[in-house]
N, C-alpha and C positions, 0 to 999 in steps of 0.2 A: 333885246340888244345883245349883241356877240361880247364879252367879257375875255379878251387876252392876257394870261398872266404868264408873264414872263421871267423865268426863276434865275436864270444865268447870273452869275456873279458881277457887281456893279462894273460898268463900263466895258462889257464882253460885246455887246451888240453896240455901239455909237447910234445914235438918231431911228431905230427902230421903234420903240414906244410913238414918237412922233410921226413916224411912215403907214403904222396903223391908225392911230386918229386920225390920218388923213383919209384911210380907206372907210371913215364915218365906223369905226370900231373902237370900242371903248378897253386901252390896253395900260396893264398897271405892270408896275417892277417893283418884283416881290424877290431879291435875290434869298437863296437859300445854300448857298454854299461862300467862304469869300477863304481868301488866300493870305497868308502871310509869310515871313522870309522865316527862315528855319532858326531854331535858338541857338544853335554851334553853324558859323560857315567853314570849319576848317576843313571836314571832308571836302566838298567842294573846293575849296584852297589848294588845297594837295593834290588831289583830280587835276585841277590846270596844272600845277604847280610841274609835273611830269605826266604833261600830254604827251608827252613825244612818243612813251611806253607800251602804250595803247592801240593801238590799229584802227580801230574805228569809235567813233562816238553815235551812238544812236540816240536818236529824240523824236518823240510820239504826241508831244503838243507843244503848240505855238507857247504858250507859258513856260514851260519847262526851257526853252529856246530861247527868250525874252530872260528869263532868271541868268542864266548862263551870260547871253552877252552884256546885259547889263551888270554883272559881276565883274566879269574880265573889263570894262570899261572904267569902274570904281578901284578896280586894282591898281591902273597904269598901264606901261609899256610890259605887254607879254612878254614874257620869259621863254620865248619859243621864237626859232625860225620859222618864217611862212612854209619853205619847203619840206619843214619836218614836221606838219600837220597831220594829223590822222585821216582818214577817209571820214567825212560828215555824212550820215544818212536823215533823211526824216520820215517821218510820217503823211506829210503833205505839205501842199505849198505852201501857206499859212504859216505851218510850222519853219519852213524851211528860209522863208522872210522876217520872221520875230529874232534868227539868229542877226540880220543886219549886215553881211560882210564879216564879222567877227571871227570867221573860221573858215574862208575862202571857201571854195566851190561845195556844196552839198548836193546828192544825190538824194532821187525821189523815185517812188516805185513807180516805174511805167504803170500799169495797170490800175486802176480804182477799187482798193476796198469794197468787200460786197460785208452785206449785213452781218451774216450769219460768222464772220472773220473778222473785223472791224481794221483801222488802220496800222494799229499794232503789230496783228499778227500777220497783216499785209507786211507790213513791214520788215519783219523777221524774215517772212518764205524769200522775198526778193533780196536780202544778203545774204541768207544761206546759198542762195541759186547766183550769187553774183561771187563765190568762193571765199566769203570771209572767214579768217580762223581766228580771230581774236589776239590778246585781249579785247574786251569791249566797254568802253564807257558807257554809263546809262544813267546820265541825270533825271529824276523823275523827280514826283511827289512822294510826301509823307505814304497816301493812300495809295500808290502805285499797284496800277494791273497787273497783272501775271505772265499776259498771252505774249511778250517779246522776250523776256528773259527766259520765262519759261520754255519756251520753240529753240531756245537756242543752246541754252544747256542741253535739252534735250539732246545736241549734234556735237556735244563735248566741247560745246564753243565757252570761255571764260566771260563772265558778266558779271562787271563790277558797276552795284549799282548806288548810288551818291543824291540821298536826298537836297533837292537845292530849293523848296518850298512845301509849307502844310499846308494843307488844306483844311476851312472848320467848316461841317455842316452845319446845318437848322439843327434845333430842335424839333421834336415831331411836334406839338402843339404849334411853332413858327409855321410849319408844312402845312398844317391842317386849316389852316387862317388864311392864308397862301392861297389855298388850293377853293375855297367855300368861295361859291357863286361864281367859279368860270365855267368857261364854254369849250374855252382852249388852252392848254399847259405848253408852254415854253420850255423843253426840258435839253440843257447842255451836258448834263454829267451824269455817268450811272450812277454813281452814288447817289444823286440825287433823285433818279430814277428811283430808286430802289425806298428812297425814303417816301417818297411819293406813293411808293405802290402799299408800304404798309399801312398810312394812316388816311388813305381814300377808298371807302367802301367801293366796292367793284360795281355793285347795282346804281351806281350813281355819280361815275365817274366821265369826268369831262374829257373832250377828245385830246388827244396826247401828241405832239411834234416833238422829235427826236432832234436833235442835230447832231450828225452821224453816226455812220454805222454803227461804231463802238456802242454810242449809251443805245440806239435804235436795238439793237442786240440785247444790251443790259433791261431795257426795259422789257420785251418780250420774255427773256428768261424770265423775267422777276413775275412774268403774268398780266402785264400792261402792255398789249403788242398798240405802236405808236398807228396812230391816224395818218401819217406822214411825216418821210422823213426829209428832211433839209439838206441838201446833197452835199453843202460846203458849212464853214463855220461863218456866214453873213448877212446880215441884214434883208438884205438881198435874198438870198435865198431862203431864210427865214419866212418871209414877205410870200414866196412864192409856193411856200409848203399850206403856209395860212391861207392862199387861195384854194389851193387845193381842196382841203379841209372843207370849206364856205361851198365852192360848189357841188362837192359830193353833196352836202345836202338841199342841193336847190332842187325843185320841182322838175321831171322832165315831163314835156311836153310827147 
């Protein structure tokens, strides 16, 4: 019997565990990363506080986006005209609906992130290439990636970037417990990738689902190139990376 373990942090996938028991697969939620609001919010405070300052606000995950508007909602009435808003960019659409209306129209990379680039540093190349000069806002996590800020400094562009959530991993023993007797690994974050790849012997490692490019990338660096990747952050698609998987190994005729 197929054994799905799905590591994402509680309530990332809604009703997935339940869509694979349906598919007569046996799927557990083993979160291995979970988030909490940062112990100082004042950086972030002062960030809204003179958005005006700023040119653009960049955002790389739906959470990072979800933290922000849910912030500026628990503040009050914004301290800012709508018309003297920043240019909003995101990452993807996911990301670009966790803000809510909170920061009026947000812009999204025409093109889809490919593996080897993830949605990051998608994201960077299409405001470099859409003339941004900066300043830039960059709410992210405690563990934040490299590939947006870094691409952008790189073009002398200013990035100011504003923890507005940590992130806590597993334990590697959590990982390890996690990971014993699947078939398939549910993996949403590189970090989590990464934890994955050091405490799962390679001779005996279960097939690996990426959900995007990003961690699909992280995981491959790290030496766990995924079985399939999940082309959006959904249930959904999720579901259809797991078929994937299932029939690569079926018998052909």
């Amino acid at each position: 019997m197929e054994l799905v373990v799905i590591t994402a942090s509680a309530g990332t996938f809604p009703g997935l565990a339940e869509a694979l028991r349906s598919l007569q697969l046996v799927a557990e939620e083993h979160p291995l990363i979970d988030f909490k609001a940062p112990a100082d919010w004042s950086p972030l405070d002062l960030a809204l506080d003179r958005l005006s300052t700023y040119e653009t606000i960049a955002l790389t995950s739906p959470r990072a986006a979800l933290t922000v508007a849910d912030r500026i909602a628990q503040r009050g009435k914004p301290p800012w005209a709508r018309d003297a808003l920043p240019t909003v960019w995101a990452g993807g659409s996911a990301t670009a609906a966790a803000l809510r209306g909170t920061l009026g129209s947000v812009r999204v990379p025409a093109t889809l992130p490919v593996a080897s680039a993830g949605a990051a540093a998608d994201l960077a190349t299409a405001m470099i290439e859409a003339g941004i000069a900066g300043p830039v806002l960059f709410p992210c996590g405690n563990n934040r990636r490299e590939e947006l800020p870094g691409r952008l400094r790189r073009e002398g562009i200013v990035v100011d970037e504003v923890v507005c959530y940590d992130s806590v991993l597993a334990t590697e023993p959590a990982a390890q417990a996690a990971a014993a007797g699947a078939t398939v690994l549910v993996v949403a974050s590189p970090s989590v990738a990464h934890l994955l790849t050091r405490v799962c012997p390679r001779e005996s490692r279960p097939d690996l689902i990426a959900v995007g490019p990003t961690t699909a990338a992280s995981a491959t660096a790290s030496g766990w190139a995924p079985a399939a990747v999940a082309s959006r952050p959904t249930a959904e698609a999720v579901i259809a990376a797991v078929r994937t998987v299932l029939a690569s190994r079926a018998p052909h005729e």
